[in-house]
C-alpha positions, 0 to 999 in steps of 0.5 A, a space after each residue: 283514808 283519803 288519797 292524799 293521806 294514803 300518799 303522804 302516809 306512804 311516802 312517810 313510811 318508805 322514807 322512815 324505812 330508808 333512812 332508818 339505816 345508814 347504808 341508805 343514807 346519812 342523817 338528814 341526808 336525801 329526799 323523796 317524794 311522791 305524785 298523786 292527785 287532790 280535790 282543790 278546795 277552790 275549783 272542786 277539780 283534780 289537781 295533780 300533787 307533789 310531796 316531797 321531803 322538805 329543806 334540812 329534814 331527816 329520813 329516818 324521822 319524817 313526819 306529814 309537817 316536814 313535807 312540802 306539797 306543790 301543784 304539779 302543773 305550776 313546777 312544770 310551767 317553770 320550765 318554760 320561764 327558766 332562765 339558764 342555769 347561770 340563773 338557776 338558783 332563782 327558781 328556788 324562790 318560784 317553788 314558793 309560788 307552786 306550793 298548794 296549802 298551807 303549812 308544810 316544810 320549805 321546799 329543798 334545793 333537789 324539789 326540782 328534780 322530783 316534780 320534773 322526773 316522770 315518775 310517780 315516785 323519786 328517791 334521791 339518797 347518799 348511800 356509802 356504796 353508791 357514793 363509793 362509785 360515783 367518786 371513782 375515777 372511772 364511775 362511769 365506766 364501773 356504773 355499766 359493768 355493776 348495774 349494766 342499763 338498768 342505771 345511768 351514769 350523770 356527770 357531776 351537777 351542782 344540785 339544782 334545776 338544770 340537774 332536774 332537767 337533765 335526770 328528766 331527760 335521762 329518764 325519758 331516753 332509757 326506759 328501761 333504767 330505774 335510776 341513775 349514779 349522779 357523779 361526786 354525789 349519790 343516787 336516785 332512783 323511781 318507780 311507779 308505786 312507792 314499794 317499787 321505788 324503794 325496792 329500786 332504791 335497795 336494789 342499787 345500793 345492795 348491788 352495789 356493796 356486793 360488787 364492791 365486797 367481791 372486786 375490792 382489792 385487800 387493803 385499800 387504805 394502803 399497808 398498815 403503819 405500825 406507828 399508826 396503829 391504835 393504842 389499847 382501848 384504855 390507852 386511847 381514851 386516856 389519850 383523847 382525854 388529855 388532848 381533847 381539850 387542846 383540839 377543842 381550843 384549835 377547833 374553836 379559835 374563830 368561834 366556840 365549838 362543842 366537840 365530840 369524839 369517837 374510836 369507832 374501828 372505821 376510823 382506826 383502820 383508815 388511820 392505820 394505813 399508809 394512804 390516809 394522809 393522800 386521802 384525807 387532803 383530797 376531802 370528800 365529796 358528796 355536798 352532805 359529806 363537806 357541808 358539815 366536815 368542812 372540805 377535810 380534815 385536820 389531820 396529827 401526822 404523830 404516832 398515837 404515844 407521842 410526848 404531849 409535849 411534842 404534840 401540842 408543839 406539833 398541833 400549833 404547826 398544823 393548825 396554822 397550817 390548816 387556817 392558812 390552806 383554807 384561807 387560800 381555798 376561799 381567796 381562789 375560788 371567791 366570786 363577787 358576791 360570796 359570802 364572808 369566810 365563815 372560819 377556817 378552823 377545822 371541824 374534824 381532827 383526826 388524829 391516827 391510833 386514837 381516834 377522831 373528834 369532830 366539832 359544831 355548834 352543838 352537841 348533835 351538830 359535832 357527832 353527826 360532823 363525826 358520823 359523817 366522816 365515817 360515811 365518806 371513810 367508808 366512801 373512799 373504801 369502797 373508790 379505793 378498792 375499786 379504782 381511785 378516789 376521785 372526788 369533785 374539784 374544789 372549786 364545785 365544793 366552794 360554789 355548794 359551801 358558799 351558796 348563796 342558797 346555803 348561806 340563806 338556809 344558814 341565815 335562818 336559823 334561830 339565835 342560839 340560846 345565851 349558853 349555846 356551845 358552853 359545856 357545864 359540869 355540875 355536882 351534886 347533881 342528882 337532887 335539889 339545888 345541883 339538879 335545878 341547876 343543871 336543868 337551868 344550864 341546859 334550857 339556856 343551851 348548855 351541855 350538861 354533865 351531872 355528876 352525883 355520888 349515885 351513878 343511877 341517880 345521876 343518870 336519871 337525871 340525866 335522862 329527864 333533861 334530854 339525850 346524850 346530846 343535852 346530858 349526861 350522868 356519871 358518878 364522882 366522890 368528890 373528895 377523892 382525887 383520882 374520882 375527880 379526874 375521871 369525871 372531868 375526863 368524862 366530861 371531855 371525851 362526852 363533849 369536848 371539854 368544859 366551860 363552866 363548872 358547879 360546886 355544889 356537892 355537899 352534906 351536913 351534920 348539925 352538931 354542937 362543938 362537943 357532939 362533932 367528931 373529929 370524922 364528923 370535921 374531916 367528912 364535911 370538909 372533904 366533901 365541900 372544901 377538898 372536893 371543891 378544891 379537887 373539882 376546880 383544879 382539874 377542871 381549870 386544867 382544862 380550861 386553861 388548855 382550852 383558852 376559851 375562858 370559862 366560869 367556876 361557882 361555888 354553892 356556898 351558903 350564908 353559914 359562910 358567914 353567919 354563925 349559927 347554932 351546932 353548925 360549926 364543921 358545915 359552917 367552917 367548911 363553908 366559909 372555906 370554899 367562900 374564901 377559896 372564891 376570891 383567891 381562885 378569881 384572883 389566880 385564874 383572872 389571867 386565862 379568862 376563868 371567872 370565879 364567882 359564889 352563891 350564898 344560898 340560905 335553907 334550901 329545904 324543897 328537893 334537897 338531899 342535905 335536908 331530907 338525910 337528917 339534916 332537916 330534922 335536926 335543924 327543925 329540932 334546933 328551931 323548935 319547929 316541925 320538920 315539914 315547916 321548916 321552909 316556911 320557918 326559914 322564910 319567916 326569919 328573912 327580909 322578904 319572907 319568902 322561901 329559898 327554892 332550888 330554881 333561884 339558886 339556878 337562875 343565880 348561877 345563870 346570870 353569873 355566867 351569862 355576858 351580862 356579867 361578863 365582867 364580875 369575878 370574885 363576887 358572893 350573891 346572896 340568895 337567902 330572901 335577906 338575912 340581915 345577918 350574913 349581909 356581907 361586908 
């Protein structure tokens, strides 16, 4: 193994160890890096290297490609060409020039400090406990007492070239220091071998909860309110359930969200106690912290059991409120130059004695929004119980969100898929047409919830598909009411409410007139037309307390209106969720819920219908083999071409894609042609 590959090996290594606990640091939270020395393939000479985490990597999952690599003598020329720090951003453009390879991931805004601090390794994390200290009012001061001079207190800096320079400095003037607090931020700390650095690292984190453990007072977040004390489990699951789609509308109204949420007992302390309100509207601190909560939350100031009707009255004031207190923030603080206010709803909403719901453009973006806050929960802890919670001006935290750096780093990204932040819920989800429809959703950027009446199945799919930030599998009996509700519930509570809805439950019995009993009829319009009724009216309900629009479809059939053989309860069920179509676009036009249909003909690949009996009995019907029966179907069409699941998928797609922004009430046919079930 080469130098090279045993430094970066190395660095890899320590950085997985660190990030994989979040006492360390938070998700995407830090960086690292290491110095070392290579043969450049030009000159043949030495060339002093660095290797530093890359722009919006992640510790805990670091590989070689999201490192950066720089030529150590081209950093260090830069100090000679800097400009000041009122032009210190422009430096960031220069480490471009100082790269040494290709490939690699885009250098940060913290490389500065890594390639000018005289260590041959630099770890710079946002530890809950160091965090703790460095936004106490008097930090510095509790920085002596805890670490004595092994650690150094630094003044708040905006991360960038002038706070390299100053932690070069510190570094050369205490010798015997092994890192420092940087104040409103985190810490950094360095060694000469990697494992030194890491234990550096470790030791200033542990010392630090130790001393907080041992010196904080009882109850930091003041004495317990009893009207803020948290509902039972299943009462504040219930709740969140039922106000979650109403967060979800407030948290969207400048652009659409996907919402995440959680009753973890950090945040039901913090909400308990009689300080959380002062707390809350002081914000955090660390630039991880805000850039991803906003610079605070919007918190519900009634007890957890509240009237609902009290606390959608009450959400409205405050969510005005809020919109009107960050428009401010940015009209106070703007510059020429800033970039437009990027929307002033909040991203986390706290609500006491039921937990918090976060929000962002995913799934992930909302839980990690959400795990965030619990790290600045446990950072105003650790102040509090010390000192006081001082965190850095609003002015410091409008300058790092509206960073002209942030905002390019924004600028970047990729267009988001044509279903981004759209939350769908499929049933029947588990096989064939309902499982390759999910699929379809979910690669076109959607959350995806697959209900089935096998949870087992359901959850399988669910795992095919991605995590629990793409998918997710619960179980449903469609034809019963109180089944219906919990599923949709789920659906909330996993991501923040529902956009777009797929009847696709089904199952069939082929039968004549005189062969269907009566349990034959009623099992086959409970599951397709109750069920599909049950499934649209609880999920309306929620998209109507959203008021983000949204799209219901039907996975009817072409039996809705073709009449065909031994097929009258299926059939009859069918053309009463075809109907059912129209009268719902009709009702539900009015709150931007499109209603749409698909008549799919013969499905025979993956389906569940078929492969329980129905596929049999329809060969017997035809006079074919049971394993030729898609090719039978395909023969009678138009195209002759056999229906598979994926064109039913791409159908439901496009129905609730812009492109047909403007279509409700409309049946598509994909039968390949049957002349037949033509509509009229």
């Amino acid at each position: 193994m080469s130098d090279t590959t045993t430094t970066a090996s190395e660095l890899i290594a320590r950085s997985n160890r660190l990030g994989a606990d979040p006492k360390n640091t938070n998700y995407a939270g830090g960086n690292t890096s290491a110095k070392g020395t290579e043969t450049d393939p030009v000159t043949g000479e030495p060339v002093e290297l660095l290797w530093v985490k890359g722009s919006g990597g992640d510790l805990g999952t670091l590989k070689e490609s999201g490192l950066a690599v720089l030529r150590l003598d081209r950093m260090r020329a830069l100090v000679e060409v800097y400009p000041g720090v009122a032009r210190e951003d422009e430096m960031v453009a220069a480490f471009d020039y100082c790269l040494h390879g290709k490939g690699g991931a885009a250098p940060s805004i913290d490389t500065a400090m890594h390639g000018l601090v005289d260590a041959a390794h630099v770890d710079h994390l946002h530890p809950d406990s160091g965090i703790a200290i460095a936004t106490a009012a008097d930090g510095e001061t509790l920085t002596k007492e805890i670490f004595g001079d092994k650690v150094v207190w630094v003044p708040w800096r905006r991360p960038g070239f002038q706070l390299g320079l100053d932690i070069a400095a510190i570094k050369e003037q205490h010798p015997q220091a092994i890192g420092c607090i940087l104040g409103g931020h985190g810490i950094t700390a360095w060694g000469e071998t990697s494992e030194r650095c890491e234990k550096n690292s470790l030791w200033m984190i542990r010392t630090a909860e130790r001393y907080i453990k041992a010196n904080s007072k009882k109850q930091p977040f003041g004495a317990r309110v009893k009207r803020w004390e948290p509902l039972s489990p299943a009462k504040r699951r219930a709740r969140a359930a039922e106000i979650a789609p109403l967060l979800r509308g407030v948290a969207s109204r400048d652009r659409p969200m996907v919402g995440h949420f959680t009753d973890d007992k950090v945040v039901l302390d913090f909400l308990a106690g009689r300080h959380h309100p002062r707390l809350a509207e002081l914000g955090t601190s660390c630039p991880d912290h805000f850039l991803r909560t906003k610079v605070k939350p919007m918190v519900l100031d009634l007890p957890a059991d509240a009237p609902l009707d009290k606390v959608k009255a009450r959400v409205a004031e405050i969510h005005e409120a809020y919109r009107a207190d960050y428009a401010g923030y940015y009209e106070r603080n703007k510059v020429k130059g800033s970039p437009a206010m990027r929307g002033a709803d909040p991203l986390v909403i706290l609500v006491p004695g039921v937990g918090m719901f976060s929000y962002g453009a995913n799934k992930q973006t909302a839980r990690v929004a959400g795990e965030f806050y619990i790290n600045a929960i446990n950072v105003m802890r650790g102040a509090e119980g010390l000192s006081t919670y001082a965190p850095i001006d609003e002015s410091e935290k409008f300058r790092i969100e509206y960073w002209a750096l942030e905002e390019a780093k924004l600028q970047r990204m990729p267009k988001p898929k044509p279903l981004a932040t759209r939350v769908a819920l499929v049933t029947g989800a588990a096989s064939g047409i309902g499982r390759a429809t999910a699929e379809k959703l979910a690669a076109e950027g959607a959350c995806v919830v697959i209900a089935d009446l096998s949870l087992e199945k359901a959850q399988e799919a669910a795992a095919s598909i991605g995590s629990a930030d793409v998918a997710v599998g619960v179980q449903v009996d469609v034809s019963d009411a109180a089944a219906v509700r919990a599923m949709v519930d789920a659906a909330v509570l996993a991501f923040g409410g529902v956009d777009l809805v797929v009847n696709n439950a089904g199952l069939s019995l082929s039968r004549s007139l005189l062969e269907t009993t009566e349990r034959d009829w009623d099992l086959q319009h409970d599951v397709m037309a109750k069920g599909s009724f049950l499934v649209s009216q609880a999920a309306a309900k929620v998209m109507i307390e959203q008021r983000m629009g949204g799209d219901i479809v039907y996975i009817s059939s072409k039996n809705a209106v073709f009449a065909g053989p031994n097929n009258v309860a299926y059939g009859a069920a069918k053309a009463d969720q075809a109907h059912q179509v129209r009268l719902l676009a009709a009702e539900l036009g009015e709150h931007g819920i499109k209603v749409n249909g698909v008549n799919p003909d013969g499905v025979v690949q993956g389906s569940g219908i078929f492969a329980s009996g129905w596929g049999a009995n329809r060969a017997a019907v035809y006079g074919v083999k049971e394993k030729d029966l898609g090719k039978f179907y395909a023969q009678r069409t138009i195209l002759k071409r056999e229906v598979l699941p994926e064109n039913i998928a791409n159908a439901v797609f496009v129905l609730c894609s812009a492109e047909l922004s403007h279509t409700t009430g409309l049946h598509v046919p994909v039968d390949a042609g049957v002349a037949a079930a033509f509509l009229r």
